[in-house]
N, CA, C and O atoms as a GROMACS GRO file, in nm:
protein
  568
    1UNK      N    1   2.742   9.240  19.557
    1UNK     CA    2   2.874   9.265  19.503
    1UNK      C    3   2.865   9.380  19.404
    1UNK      O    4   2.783   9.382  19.312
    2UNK      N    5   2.948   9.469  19.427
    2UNK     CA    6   2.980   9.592  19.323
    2UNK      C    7   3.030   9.577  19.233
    2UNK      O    8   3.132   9.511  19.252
    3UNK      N    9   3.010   9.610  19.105
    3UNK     CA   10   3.096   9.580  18.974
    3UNK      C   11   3.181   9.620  18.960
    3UNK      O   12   3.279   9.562  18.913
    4UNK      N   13   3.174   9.789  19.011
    4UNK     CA   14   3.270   9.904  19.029
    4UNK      C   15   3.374   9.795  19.091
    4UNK      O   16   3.453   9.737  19.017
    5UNK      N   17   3.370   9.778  19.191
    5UNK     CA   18   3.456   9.750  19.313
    5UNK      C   19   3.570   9.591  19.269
    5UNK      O   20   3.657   9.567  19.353
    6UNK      N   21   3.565   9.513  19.168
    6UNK     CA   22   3.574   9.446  19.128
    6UNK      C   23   3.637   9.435  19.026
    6UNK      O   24   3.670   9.332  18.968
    7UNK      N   25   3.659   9.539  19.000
    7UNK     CA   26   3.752   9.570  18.872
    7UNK      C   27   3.881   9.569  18.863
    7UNK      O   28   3.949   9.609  18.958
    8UNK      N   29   3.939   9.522  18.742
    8UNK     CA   30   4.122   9.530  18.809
    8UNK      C   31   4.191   9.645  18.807
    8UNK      O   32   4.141   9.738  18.743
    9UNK      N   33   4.272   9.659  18.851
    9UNK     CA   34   4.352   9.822  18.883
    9UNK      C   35   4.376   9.833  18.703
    9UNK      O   36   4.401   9.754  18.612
   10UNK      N   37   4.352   9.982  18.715
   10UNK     CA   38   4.389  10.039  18.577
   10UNK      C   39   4.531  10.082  18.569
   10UNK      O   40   4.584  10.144  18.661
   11UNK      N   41   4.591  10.051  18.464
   11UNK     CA   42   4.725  10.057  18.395
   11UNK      C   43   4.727  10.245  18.361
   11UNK      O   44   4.649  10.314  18.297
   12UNK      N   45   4.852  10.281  18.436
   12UNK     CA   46   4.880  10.420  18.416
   12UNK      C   47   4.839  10.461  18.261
   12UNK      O   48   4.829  10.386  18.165
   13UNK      N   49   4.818  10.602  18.266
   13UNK     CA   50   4.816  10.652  18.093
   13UNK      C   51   4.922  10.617  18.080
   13UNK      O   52   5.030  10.593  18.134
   14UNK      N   53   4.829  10.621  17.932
   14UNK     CA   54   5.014  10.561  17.848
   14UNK      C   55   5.094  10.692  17.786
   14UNK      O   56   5.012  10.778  17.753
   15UNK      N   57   5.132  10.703  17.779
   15UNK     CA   58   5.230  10.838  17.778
   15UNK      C   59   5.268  10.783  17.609
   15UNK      O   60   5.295  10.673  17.559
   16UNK      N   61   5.253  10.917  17.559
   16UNK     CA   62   5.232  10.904  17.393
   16UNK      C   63   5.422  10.889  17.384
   16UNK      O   64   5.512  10.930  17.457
   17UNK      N   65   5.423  10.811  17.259
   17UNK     CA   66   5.588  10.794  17.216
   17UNK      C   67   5.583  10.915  17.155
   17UNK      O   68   5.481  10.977  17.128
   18UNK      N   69   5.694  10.948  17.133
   18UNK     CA   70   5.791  11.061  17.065
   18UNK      C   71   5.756  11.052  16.947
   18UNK      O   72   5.754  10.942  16.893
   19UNK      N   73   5.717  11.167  16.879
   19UNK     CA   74   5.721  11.168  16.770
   19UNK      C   75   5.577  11.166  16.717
   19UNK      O   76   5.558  11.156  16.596
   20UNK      N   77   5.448  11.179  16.828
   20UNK     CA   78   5.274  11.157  16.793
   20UNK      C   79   5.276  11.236  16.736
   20UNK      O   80   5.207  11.231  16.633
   21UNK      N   81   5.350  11.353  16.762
   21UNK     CA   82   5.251  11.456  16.654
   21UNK      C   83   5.291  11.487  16.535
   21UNK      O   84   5.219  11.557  16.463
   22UNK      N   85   5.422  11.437  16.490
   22UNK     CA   86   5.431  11.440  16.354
   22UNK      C   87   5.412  11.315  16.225
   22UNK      O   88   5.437  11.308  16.104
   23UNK      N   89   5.320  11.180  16.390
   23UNK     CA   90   5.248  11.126  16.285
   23UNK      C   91   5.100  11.152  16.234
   23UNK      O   92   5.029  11.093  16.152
   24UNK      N   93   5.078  11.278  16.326
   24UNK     CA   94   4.949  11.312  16.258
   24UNK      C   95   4.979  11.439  16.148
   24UNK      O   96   4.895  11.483  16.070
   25UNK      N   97   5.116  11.486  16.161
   25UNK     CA   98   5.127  11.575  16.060
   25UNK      C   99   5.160  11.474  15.956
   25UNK      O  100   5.119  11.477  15.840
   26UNK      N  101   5.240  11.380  16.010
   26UNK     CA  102   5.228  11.329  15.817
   26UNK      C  103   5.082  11.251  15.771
   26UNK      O  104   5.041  11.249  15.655
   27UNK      N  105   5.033  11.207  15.854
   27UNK     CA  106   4.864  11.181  15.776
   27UNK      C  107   4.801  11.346  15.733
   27UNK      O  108   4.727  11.366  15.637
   28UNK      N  109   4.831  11.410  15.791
   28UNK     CA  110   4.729  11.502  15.734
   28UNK      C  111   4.841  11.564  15.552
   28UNK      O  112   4.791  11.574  15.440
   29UNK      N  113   4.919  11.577  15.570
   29UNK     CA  114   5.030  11.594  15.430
   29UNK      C  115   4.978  11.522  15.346
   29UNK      O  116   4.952  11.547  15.228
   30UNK      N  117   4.956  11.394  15.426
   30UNK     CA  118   4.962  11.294  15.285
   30UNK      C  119   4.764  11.316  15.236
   30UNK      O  120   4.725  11.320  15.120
   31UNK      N  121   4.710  11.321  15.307
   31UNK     CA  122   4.582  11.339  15.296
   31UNK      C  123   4.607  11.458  15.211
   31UNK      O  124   4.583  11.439  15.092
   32UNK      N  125   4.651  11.576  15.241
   32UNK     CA  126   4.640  11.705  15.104
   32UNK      C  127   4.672  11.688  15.005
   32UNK      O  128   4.620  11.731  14.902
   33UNK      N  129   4.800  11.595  15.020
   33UNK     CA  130   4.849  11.492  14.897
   33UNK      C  131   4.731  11.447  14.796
   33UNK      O  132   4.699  11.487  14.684
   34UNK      N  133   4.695  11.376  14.857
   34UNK     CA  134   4.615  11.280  14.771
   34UNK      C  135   4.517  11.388  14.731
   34UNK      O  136   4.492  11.405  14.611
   35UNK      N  137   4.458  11.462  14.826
   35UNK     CA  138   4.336  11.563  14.754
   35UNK      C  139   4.382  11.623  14.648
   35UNK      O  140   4.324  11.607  14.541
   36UNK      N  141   4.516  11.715  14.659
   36UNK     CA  142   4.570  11.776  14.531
   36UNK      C  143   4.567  11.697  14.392
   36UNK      O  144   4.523  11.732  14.282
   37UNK      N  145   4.635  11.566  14.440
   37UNK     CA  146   4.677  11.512  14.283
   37UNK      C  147   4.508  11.476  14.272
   37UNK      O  148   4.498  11.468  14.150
   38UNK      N  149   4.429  11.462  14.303
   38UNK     CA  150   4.271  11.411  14.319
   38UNK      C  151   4.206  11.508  14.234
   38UNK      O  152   4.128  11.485  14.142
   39UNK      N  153   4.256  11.647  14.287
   39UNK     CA  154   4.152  11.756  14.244
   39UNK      C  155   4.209  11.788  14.103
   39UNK      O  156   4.135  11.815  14.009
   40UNK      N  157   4.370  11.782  14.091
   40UNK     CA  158   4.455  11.802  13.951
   40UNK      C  159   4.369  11.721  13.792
   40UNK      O  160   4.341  11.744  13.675
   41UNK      N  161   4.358  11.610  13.908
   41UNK     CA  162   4.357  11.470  13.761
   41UNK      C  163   4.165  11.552  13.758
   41UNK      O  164   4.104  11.572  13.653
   42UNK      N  165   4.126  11.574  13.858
   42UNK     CA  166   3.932  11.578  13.814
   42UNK      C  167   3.967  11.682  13.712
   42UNK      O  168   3.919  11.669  13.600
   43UNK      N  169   4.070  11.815  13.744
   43UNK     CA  170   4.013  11.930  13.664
   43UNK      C  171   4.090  11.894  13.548
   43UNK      O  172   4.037  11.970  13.467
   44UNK      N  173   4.168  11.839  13.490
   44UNK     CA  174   4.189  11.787  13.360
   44UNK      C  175   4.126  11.719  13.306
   44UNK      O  176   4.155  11.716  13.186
   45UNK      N  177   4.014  11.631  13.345
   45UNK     CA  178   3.916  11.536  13.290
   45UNK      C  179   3.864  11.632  13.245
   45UNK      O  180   3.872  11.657  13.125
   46UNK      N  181   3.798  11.710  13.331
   46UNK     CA  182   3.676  11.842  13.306
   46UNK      C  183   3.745  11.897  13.218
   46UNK      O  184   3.701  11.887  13.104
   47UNK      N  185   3.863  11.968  13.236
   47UNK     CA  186   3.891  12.048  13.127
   47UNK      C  187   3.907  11.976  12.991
   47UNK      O  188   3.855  12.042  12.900
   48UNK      N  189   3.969  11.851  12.949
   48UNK     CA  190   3.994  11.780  12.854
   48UNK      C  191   3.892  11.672  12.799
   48UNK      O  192   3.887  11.646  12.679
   49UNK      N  193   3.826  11.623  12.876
   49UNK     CA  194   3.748  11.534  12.850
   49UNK      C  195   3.608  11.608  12.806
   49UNK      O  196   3.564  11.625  12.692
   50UNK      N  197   3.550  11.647  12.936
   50UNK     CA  198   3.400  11.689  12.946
   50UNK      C  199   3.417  11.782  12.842
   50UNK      O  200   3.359  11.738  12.743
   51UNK      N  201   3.483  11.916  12.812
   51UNK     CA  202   3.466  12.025  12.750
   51UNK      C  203   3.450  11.983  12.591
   51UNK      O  204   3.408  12.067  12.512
   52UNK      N  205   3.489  11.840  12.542
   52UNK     CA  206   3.485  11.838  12.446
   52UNK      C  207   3.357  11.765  12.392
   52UNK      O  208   3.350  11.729  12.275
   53UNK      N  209   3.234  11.742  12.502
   53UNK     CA  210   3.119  11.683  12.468
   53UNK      C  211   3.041  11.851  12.467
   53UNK      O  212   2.944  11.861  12.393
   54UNK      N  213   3.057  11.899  12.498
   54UNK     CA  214   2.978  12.027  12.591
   54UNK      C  215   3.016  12.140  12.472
   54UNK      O  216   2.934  12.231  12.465
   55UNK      N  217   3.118  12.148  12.386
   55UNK     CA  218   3.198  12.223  12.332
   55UNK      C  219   3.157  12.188  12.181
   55UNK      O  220   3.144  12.279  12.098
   56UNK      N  221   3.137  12.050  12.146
   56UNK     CA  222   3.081  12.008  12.050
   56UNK      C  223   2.918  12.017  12.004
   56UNK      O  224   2.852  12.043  11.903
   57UNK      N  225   2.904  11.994  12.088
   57UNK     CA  226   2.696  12.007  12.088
   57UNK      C  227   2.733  12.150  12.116
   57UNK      O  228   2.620  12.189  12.146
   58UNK      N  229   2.786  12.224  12.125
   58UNK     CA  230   2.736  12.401  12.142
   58UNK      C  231   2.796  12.442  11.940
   58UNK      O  232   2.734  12.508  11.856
   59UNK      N  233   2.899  12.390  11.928
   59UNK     CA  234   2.934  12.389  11.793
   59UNK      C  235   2.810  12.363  11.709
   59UNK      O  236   2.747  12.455  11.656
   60UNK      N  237   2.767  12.203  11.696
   60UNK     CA  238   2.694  12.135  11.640
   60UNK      C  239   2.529  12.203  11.572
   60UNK      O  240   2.471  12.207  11.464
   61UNK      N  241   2.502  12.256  11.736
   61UNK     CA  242   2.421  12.381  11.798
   61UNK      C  243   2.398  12.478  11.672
   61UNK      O  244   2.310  12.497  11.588
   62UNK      N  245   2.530  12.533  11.707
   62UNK     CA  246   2.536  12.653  11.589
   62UNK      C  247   2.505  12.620  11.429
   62UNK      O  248   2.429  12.681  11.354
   63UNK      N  249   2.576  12.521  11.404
   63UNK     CA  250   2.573  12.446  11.244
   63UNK      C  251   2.442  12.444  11.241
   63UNK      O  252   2.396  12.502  11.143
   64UNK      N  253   2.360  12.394  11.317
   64UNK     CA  254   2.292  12.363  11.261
   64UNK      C  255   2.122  12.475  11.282
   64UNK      O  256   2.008  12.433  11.260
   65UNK      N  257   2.151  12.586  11.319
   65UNK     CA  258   2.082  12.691  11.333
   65UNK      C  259   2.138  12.786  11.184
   65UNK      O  260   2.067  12.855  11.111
   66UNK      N  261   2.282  12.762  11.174
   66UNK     CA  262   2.275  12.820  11.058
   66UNK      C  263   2.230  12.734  10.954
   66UNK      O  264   2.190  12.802  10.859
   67UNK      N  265   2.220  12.620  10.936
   67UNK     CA  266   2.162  12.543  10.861
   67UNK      C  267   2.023  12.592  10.811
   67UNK      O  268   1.971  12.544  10.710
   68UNK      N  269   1.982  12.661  10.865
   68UNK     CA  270   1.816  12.664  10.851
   68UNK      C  271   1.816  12.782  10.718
   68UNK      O  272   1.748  12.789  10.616
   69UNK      N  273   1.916  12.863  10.770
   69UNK     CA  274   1.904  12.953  10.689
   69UNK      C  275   2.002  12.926  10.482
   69UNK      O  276   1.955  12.961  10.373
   70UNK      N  277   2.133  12.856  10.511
   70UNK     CA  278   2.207  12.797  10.399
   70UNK      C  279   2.106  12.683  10.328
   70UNK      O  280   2.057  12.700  10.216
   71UNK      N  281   2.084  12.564  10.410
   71UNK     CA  282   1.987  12.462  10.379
   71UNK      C  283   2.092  12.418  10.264
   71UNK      O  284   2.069  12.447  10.146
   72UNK      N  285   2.189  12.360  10.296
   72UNK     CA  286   2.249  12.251  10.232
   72UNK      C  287   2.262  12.160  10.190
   72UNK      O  288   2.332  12.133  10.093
   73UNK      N  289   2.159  12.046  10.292
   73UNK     CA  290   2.146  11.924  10.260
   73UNK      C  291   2.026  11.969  10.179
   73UNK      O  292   2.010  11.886  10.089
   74UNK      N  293   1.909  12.089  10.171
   74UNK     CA  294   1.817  12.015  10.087
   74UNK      C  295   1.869  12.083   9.943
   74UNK      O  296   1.832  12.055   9.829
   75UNK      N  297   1.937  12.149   9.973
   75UNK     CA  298   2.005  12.200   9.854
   75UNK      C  299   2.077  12.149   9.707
   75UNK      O  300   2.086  12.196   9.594
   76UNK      N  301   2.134  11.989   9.795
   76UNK     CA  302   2.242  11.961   9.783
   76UNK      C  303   2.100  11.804   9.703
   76UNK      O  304   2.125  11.725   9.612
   77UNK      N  305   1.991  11.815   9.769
   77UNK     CA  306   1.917  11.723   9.703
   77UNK      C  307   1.852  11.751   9.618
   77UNK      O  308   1.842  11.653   9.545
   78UNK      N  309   1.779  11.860   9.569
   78UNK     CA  310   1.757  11.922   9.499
   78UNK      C  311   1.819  12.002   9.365
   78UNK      O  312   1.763  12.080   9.288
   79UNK      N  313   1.945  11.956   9.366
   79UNK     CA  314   2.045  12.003   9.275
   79UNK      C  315   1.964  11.986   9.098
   79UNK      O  316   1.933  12.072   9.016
   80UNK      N  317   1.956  11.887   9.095
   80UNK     CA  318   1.909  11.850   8.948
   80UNK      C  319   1.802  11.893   8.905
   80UNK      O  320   1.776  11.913   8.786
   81UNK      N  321   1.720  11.914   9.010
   81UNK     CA  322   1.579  11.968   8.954
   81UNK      C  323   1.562  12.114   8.911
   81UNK      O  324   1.620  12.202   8.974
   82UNK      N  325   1.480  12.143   8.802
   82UNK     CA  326   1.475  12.278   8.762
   82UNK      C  327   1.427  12.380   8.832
   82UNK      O  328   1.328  12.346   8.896
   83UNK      N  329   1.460  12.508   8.848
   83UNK     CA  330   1.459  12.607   8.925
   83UNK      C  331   1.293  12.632   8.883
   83UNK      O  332   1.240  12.612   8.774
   84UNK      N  333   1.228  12.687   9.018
   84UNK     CA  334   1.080  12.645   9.023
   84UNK      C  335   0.981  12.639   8.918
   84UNK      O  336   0.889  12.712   8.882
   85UNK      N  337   1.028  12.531   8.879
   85UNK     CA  338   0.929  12.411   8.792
   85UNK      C  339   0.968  12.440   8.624
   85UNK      O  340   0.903  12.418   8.522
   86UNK      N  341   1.069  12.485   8.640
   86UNK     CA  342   1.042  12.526   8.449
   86UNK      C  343   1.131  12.416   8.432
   86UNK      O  344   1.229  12.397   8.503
   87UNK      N  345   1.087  12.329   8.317
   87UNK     CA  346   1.134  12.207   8.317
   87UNK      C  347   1.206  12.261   8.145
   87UNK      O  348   1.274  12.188   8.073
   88UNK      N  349   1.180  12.353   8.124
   88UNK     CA  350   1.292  12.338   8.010
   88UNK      C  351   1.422  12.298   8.038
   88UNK      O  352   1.477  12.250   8.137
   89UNK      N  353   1.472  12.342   7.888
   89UNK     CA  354   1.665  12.307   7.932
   89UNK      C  355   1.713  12.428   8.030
   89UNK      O  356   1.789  12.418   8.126
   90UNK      N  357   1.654  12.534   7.987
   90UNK     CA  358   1.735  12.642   8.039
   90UNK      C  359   1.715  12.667   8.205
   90UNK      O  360   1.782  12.744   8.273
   91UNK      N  361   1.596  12.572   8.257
   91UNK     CA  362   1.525  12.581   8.377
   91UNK      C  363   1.609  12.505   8.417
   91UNK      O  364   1.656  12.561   8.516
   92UNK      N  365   1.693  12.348   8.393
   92UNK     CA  366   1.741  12.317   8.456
   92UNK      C  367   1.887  12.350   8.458
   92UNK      O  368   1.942  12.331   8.566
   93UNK      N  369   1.972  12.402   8.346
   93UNK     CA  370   2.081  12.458   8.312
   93UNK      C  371   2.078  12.565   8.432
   93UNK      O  372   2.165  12.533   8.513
   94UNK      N  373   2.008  12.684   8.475
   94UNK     CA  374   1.990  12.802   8.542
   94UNK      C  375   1.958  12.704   8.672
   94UNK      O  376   2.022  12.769   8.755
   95UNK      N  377   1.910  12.609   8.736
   95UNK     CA  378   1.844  12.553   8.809
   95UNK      C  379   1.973  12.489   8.896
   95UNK      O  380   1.997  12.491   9.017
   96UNK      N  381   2.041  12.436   8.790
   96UNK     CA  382   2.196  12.369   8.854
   96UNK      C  383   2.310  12.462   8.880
   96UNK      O  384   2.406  12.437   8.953
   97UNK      N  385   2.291  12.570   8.813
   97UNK     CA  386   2.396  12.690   8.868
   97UNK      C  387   2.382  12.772   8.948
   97UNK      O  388   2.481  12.831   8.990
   98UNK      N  389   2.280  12.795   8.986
   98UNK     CA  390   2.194  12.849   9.111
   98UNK      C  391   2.246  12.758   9.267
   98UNK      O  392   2.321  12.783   9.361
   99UNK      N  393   2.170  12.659   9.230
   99UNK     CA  394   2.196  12.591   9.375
   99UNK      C  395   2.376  12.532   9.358
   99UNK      O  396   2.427  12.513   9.468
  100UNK      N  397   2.439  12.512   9.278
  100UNK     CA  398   2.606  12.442   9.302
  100UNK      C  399   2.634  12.568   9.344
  100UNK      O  400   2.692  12.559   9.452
  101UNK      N  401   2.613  12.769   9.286
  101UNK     CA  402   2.626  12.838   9.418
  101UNK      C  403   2.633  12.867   9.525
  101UNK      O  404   2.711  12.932   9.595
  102UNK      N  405   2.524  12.803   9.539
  102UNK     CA  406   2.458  12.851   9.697
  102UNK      C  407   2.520  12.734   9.766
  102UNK      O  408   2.562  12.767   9.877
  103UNK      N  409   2.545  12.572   9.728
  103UNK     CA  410   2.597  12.486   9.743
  103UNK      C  411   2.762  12.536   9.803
  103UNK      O  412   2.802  12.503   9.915
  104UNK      N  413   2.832  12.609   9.721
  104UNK     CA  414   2.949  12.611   9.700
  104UNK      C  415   2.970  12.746   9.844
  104UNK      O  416   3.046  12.724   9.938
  105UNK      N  417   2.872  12.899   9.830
  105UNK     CA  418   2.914  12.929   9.931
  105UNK      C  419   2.862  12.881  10.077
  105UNK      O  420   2.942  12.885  10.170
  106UNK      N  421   2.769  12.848  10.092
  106UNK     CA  422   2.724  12.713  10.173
  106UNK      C  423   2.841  12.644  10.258
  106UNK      O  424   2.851  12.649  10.380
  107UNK      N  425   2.933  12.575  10.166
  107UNK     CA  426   3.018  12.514  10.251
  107UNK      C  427   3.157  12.599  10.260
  107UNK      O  428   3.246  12.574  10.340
  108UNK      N  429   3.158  12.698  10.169
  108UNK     CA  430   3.285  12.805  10.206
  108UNK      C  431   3.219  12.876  10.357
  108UNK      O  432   3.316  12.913  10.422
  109UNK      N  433   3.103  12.904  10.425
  109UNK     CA  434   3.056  12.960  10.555
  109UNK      C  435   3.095  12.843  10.645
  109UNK      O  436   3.167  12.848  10.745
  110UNK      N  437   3.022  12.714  10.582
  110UNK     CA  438   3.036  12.615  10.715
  110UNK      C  439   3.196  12.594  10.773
  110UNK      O  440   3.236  12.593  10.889
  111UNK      N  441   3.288  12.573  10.611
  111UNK     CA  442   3.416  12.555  10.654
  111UNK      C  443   3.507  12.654  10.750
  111UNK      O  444   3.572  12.626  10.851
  112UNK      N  445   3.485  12.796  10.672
  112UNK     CA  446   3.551  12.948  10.787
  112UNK      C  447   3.470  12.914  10.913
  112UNK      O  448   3.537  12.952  11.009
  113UNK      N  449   3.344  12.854  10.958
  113UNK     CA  450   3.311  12.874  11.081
  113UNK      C  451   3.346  12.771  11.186
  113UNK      O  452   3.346  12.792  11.307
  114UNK      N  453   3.380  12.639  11.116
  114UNK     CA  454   3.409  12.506  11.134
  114UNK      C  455   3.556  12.544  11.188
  114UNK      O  456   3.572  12.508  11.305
  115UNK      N  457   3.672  12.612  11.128
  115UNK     CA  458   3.778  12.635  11.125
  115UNK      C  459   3.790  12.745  11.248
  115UNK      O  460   3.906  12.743  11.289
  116UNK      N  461   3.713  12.838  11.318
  116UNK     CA  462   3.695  12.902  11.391
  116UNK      C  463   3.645  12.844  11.495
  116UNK      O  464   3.695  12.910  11.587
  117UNK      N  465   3.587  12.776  11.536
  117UNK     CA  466   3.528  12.703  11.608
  117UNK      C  467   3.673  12.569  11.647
  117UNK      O  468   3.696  12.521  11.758
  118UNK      N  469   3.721  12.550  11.566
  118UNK     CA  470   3.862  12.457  11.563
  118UNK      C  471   3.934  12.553  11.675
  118UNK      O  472   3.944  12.518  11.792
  119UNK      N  473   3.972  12.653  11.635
  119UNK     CA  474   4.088  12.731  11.664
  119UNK      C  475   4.086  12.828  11.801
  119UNK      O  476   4.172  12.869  11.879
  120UNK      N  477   3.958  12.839  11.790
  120UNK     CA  478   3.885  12.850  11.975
  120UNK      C  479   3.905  12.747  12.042
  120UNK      O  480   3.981  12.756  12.139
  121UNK      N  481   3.858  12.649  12.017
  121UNK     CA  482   3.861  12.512  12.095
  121UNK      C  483   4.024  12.479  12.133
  121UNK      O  484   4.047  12.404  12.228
  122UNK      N  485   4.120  12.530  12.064
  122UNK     CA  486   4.267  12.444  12.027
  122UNK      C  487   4.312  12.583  12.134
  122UNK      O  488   4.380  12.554  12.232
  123UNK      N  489   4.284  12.685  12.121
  123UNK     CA  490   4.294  12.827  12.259
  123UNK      C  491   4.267  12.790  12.385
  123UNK      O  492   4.349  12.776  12.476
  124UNK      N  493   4.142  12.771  12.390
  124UNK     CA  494   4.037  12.677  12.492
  124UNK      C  495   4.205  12.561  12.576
  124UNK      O  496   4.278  12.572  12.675
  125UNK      N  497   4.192  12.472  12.472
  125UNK     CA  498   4.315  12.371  12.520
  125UNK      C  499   4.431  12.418  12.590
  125UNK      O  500   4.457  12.361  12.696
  126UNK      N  501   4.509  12.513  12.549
  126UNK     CA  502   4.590  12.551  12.573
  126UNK      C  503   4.613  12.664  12.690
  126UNK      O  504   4.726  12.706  12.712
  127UNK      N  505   4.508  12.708  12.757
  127UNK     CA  506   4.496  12.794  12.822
  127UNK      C  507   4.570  12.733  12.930
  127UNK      O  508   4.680  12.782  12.958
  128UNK      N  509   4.519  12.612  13.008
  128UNK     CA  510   4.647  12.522  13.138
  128UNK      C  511   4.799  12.576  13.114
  128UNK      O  512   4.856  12.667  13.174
  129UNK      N  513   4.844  12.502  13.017
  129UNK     CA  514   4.949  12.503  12.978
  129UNK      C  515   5.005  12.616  12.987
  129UNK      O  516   5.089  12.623  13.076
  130UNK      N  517   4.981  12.740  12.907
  130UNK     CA  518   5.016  12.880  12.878
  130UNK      C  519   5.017  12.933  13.077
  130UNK      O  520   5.103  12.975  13.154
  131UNK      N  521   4.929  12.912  13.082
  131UNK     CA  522   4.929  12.969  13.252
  131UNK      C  523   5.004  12.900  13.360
  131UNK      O  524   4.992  12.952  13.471
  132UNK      N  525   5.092  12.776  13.350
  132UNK     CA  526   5.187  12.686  13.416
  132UNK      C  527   5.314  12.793  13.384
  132UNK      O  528   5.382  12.856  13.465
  133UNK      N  529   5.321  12.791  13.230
  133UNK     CA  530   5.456  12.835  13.144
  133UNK      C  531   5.400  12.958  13.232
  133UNK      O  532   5.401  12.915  13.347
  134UNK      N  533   5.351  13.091  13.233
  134UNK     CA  534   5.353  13.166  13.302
  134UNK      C  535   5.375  13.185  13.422
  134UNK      O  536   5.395  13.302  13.454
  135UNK      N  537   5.377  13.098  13.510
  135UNK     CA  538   5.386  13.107  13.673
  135UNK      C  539   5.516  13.034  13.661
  135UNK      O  540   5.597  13.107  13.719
  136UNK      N  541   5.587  12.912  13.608
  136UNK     CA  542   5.743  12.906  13.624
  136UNK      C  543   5.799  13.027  13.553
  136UNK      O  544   5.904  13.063  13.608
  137UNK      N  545   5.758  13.116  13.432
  137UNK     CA  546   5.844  13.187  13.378
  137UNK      C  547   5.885  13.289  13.470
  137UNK      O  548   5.999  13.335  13.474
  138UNK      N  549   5.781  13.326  13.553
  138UNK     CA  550   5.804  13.455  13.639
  138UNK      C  551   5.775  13.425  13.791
  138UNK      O  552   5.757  13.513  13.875
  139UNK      N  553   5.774  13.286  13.816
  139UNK     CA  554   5.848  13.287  13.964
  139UNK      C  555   5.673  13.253  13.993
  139UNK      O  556   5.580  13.272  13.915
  140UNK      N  557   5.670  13.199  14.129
  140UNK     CA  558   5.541  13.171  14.217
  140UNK      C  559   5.541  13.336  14.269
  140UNK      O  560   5.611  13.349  14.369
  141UNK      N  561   5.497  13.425  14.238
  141UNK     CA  562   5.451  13.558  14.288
  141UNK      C  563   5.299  13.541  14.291
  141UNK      O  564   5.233  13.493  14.199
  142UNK      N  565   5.247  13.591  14.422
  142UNK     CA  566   5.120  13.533  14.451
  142UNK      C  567   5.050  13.730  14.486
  142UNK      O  568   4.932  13.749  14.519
   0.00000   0.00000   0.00000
């Protein structure tokens, strides 16, 4: 006995309903769909989220390379003690006005650079935004 031969009659093609191919156009729409808002929400994480770990340690970075050279904290521990080793009055009188100087412009550098580093970052932010407002202000011209 043939297996072939044994088989039940096959049912005509089925003749596609009306309308197949614009259910594969709407899966594929909705599929770009979803990629767009997909790829939107990743590059706002990245831009908003990530940039501000990555953006900070490059800041941090800097502080603290200039640190080497201001030396604030040991500065700032060292305050009371007399300027190298003269333990008179005047060693420590001259000793404490010296370093609350260097103390004082010390954190007038960290603050202007701190504040610059702010105001890049807050540019940085705003760049999305500014470039949306630009493309509705003057039309989708590509």
């Amino acid at each position: 006995m043939n297996p072939v031969r044994n088989k039940p009659p096959q049912a005509a093609a089925a003749v596609p309903k009306a309308g197949w191919i614009s259910n594969g156009v709407n899966f594929a729409l909705g599929y770009l769909a979803q990629r767009f808002v997909y790829r939107a929400i990743e590059f706002l994480r990245h831009w908003y989220v990530k940039s501000v770990k990555i953006y900070s340690n490059f800041v941090l970075d800097i502080l603290s390379r200039i640190d080497y050279y201001l030396a604030w904290k040991i500065t700032l521990k060292y305050l009371f003690q007399p300027l190298y080793k003269d333990y008179s009055p005047i060693g420590y009188i001259l000793g404490f006005l010296f370093r609350l100087g260097r103390l004082t412009i010390a954190s007038v550098v960290y603050g202007i650079l701190f504040l610059i580093a702010i105001g890049l970052y807050l540019l940085w932010l705003l760049i999305p935004a500014y470039l949306i407002f630009l493309i509705f202000r003057n039309g989708f011209v590509f």
